[in-house]
C-alpha positions in Angstrom: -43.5 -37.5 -42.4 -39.9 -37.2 -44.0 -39.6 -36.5 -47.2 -36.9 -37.7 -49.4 -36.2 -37.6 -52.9 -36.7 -41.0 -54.9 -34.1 -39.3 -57.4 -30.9 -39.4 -54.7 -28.8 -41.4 -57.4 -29.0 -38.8 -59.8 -28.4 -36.3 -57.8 -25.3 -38.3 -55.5 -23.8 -39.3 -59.3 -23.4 -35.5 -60.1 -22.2 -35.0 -56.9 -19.2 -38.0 -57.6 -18.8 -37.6 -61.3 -19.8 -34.1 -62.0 -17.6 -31.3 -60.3 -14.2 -29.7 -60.4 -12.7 -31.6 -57.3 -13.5 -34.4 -58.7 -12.6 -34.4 -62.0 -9.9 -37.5 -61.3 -13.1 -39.6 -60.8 -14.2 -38.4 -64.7 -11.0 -39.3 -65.7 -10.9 -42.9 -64.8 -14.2 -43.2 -66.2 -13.7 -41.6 -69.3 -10.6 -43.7 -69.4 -12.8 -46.8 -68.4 -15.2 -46.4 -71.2 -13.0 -45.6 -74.0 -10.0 -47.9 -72.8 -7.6 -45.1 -72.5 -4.8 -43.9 -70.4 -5.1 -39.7 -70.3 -3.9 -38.9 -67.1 -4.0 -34.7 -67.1 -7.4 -33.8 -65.6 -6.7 -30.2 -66.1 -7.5 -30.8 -69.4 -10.8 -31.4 -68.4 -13.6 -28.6 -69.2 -16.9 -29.1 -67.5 -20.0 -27.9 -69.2 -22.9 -28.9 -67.4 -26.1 -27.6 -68.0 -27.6 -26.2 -64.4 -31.5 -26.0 -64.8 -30.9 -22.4 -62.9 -30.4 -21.4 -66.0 -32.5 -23.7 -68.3 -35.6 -24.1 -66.0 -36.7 -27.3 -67.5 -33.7 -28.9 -69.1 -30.3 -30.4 -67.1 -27.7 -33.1 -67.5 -26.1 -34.8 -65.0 -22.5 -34.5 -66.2 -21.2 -33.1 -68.8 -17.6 -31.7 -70.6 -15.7 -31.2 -73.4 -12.2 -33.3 -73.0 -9.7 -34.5 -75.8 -11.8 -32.8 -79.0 -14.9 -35.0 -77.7 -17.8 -33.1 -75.7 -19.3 -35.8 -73.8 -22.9 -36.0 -71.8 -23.1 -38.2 -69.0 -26.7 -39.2 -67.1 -27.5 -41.5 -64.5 -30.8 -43.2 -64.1 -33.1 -45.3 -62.2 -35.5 -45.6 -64.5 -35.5 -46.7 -68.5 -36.6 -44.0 -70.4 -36.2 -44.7 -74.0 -36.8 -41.0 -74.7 -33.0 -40.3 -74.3 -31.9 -39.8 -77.5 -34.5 -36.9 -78.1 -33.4 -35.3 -74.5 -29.7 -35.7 -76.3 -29.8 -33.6 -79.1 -31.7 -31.3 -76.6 -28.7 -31.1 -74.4 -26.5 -31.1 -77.3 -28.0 -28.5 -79.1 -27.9 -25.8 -75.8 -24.0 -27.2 -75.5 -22.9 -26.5 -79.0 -24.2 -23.2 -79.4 -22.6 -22.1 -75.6 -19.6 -23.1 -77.5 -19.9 -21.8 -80.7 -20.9 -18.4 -78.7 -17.7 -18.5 -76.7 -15.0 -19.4 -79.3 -16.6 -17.1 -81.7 -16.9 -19.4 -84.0 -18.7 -18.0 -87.3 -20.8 -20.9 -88.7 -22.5 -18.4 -91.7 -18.7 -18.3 -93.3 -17.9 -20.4 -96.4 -15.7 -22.4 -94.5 -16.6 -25.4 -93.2 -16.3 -25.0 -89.2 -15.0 -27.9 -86.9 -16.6 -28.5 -83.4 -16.4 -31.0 -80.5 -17.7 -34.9 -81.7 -20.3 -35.8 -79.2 -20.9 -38.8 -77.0 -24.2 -39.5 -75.2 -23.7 -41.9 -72.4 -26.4 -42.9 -70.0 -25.5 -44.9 -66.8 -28.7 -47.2 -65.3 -29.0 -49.0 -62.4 -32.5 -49.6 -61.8 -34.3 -52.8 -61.5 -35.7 -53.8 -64.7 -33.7 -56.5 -66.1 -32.3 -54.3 -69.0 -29.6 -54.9 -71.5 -25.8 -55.0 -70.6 -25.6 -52.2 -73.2 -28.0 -50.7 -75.0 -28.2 -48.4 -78.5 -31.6 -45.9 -78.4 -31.6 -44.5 -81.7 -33.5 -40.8 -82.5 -34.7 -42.9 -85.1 -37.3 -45.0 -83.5 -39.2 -42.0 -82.5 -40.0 -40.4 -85.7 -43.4 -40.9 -86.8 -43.0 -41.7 -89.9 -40.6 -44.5 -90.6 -36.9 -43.3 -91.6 -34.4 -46.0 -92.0 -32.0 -43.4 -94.2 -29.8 -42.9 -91.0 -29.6 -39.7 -92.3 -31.3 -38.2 -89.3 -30.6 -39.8 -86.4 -29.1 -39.3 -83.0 -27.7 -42.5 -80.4 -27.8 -42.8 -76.6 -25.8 -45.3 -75.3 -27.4 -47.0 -72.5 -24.9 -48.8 -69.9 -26.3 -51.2 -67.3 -24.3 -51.2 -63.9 -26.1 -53.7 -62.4 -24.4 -56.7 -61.3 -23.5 -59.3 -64.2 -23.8 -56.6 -67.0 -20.7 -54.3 -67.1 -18.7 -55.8 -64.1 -15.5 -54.8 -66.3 -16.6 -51.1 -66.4 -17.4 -51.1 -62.6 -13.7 -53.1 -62.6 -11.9 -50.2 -64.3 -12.8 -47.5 -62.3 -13.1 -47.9 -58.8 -15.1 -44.6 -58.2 -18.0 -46.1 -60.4 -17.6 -49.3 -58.4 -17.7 -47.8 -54.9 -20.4 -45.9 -55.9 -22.6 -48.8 -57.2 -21.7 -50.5 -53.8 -23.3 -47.1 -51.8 -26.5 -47.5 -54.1 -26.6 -51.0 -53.3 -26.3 -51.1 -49.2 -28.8 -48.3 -49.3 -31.2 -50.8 -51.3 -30.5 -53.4 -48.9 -30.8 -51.7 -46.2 -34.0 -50.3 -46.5 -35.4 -53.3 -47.0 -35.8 -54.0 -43.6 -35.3 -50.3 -41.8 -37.0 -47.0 -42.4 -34.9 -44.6 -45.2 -33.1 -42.7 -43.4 -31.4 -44.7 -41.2 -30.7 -47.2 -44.2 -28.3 -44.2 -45.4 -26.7 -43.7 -42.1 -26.1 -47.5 -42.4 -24.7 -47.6 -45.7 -22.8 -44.5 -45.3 -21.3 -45.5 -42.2 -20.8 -49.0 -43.5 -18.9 -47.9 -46.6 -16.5 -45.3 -44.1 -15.5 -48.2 -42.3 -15.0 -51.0 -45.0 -12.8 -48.2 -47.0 -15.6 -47.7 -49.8 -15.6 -44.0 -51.1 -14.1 -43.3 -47.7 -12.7 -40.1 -48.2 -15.8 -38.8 -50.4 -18.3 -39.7 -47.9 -16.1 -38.5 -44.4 -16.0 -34.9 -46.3 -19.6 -35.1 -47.7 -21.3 -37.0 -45.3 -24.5 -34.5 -44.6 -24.6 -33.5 -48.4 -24.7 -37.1 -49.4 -27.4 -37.7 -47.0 -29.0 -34.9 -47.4 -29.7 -35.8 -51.0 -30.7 -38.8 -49.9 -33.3 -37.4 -47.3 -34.5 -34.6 -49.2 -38.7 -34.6 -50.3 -38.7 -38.9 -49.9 -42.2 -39.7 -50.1 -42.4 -42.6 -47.6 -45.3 -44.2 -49.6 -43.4 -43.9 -53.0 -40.5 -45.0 -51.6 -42.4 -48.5 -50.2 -43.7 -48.8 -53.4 -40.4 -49.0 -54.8 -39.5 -51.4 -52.3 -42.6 -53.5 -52.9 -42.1 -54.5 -56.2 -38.6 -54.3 -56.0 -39.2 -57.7 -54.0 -42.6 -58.8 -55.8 -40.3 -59.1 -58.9 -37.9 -61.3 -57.7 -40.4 -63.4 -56.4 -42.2 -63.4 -59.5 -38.7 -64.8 -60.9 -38.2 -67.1 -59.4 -41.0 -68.5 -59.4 -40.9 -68.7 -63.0 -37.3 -70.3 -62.7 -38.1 -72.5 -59.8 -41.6 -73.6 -60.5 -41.6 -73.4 -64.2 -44.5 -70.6 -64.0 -45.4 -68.0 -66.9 -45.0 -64.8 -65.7 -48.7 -64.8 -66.2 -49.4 -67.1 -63.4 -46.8 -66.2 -61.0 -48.9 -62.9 -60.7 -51.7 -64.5 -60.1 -50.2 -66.6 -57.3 -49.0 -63.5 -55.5 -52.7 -61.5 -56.2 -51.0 -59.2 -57.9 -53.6 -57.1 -59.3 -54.7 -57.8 -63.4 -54.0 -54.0 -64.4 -50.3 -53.9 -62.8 -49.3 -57.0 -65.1 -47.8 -55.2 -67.7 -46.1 -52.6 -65.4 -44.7 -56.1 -64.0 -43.6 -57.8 -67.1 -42.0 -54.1 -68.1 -39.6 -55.3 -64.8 -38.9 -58.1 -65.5 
């Protein structure tokens, strides 16, 4: 059986948005999200936490770039634990920098560092939000509505129709999103693997990441390929296509979601897990 890891996008995203070659492509996103025009990339500092070294903790990108030190993650599924796996991140990152610019924080002076910014990218296929604010907040168990203790994710949907202006601002976001997508497609009807060789070789040729994907072909589909549990993976695939049928049915035929379940036998007990897609 080949094995492939459902997690590719996470991985492929790092890959894109998370090294020193290419640093142009965090540029024009940084620049995309904030509606600025830097345009030295040298200025650029990456800072991303490798789980080599924190065994059960790692970010997909992140780097400290004009006074702001910025957290990136991709994700392909909503987890609304984000802002508690923030300060976690940003905790580890500010005292790595603290450490190296020998910065004495037990002085009487107050000490400036780096404001942070928690950005989340998802692309999955619950019908989220165009963007979303997950607030530290909501997790506490006892109420707090003080603000003074809180910590925000900032969740951005890149699925078409939410943040097409984003995905129109920086081109390497775009092409990307357009990879993700073909893959989907394509493995609709074929078996994983050669749905990447498809998409890959589809993209090459209609100039989509061309030059990313000619250099990286095997890594990119090696991440791709790499512990994919076939049975998962059809999973995926099956309600992928049992929720869009379940909308529109309800669009169509005027069903609760309720009933448009029932019409397709889905099972009573995978209802919610349906709705939560939806």
């Amino acid at each position: 059986m080949t094995k492939v890891n459902r997690e590719y996008k996470d991985r492929l995203f790092r890959l894109l948005f998370g090294t020193e070659e290419m640093k142009g492509n965090i540029l024009q996103l940084y620049n995309a999200l904030n509606g600025s025009h830097y345009e030295n990339t040298a200025d650029i500092e990456l800072t991303t936490i490798d789980d080599i070294i924190y065994i059960s903790m790692k970010n997909d990108v992140s780097f400290l770039f004009d006074s702001f030190l910025s957290v990136w993650e991709q994700q392909s599924s909503f987890n609304p634990n984000m802002p508690v796996r923030g300060l976690m991140y940003f905790g580890m990152l500010y005292e790595k920098y603290i450490k190296s610019n020998g910065i004495n924080i037990y002085s009487s002076g107050l000490k400036k560092i780096p404001t942070p910014r928690y950005v989340v990218f998802y692309n999955g296929l619950a019908d989220r939000p165009s963007v979303e604010k997950l607030k530290l907040s909501d997790a506490f168990i006892n109420e707090d509505k003080s603000g003074e203790y809180e910590w925000t994710t900032t969740v951005y949907n890149l699925n078409k129709g939410k943040n097409d202006l984003l995905l129109e601002n920086c081109k390497p976001l775009r092409e990307y999103m357009e990879l993700i997508n073909r893959i989907r497609k394509y493995s609709m009807d074929c078996d994983i693997e050669k749905a990447v060789d498809m998409a890959v070789d589809s993209c090459i040729k209609d100039g989509i990441l061309k030059e990313f994907l000619e250099k990286h072909k095997a890594e990119v589909c090696g991440m791709v390929l790499t512990e994919f549990d076939e049975k998962a993976f059809a999973e995926d695939m099956r309600e992928e296509g049992l929720v869009e049928a379940i909308r529109m049915m309800m669009k169509n035929l005027s069903l609760t979601a309720e009933k448009a379940m029932e019409v397709l036998e889905i099972p009573a007990e995978e209802f919610e897990k349906f709705k939560a897609l939806l």
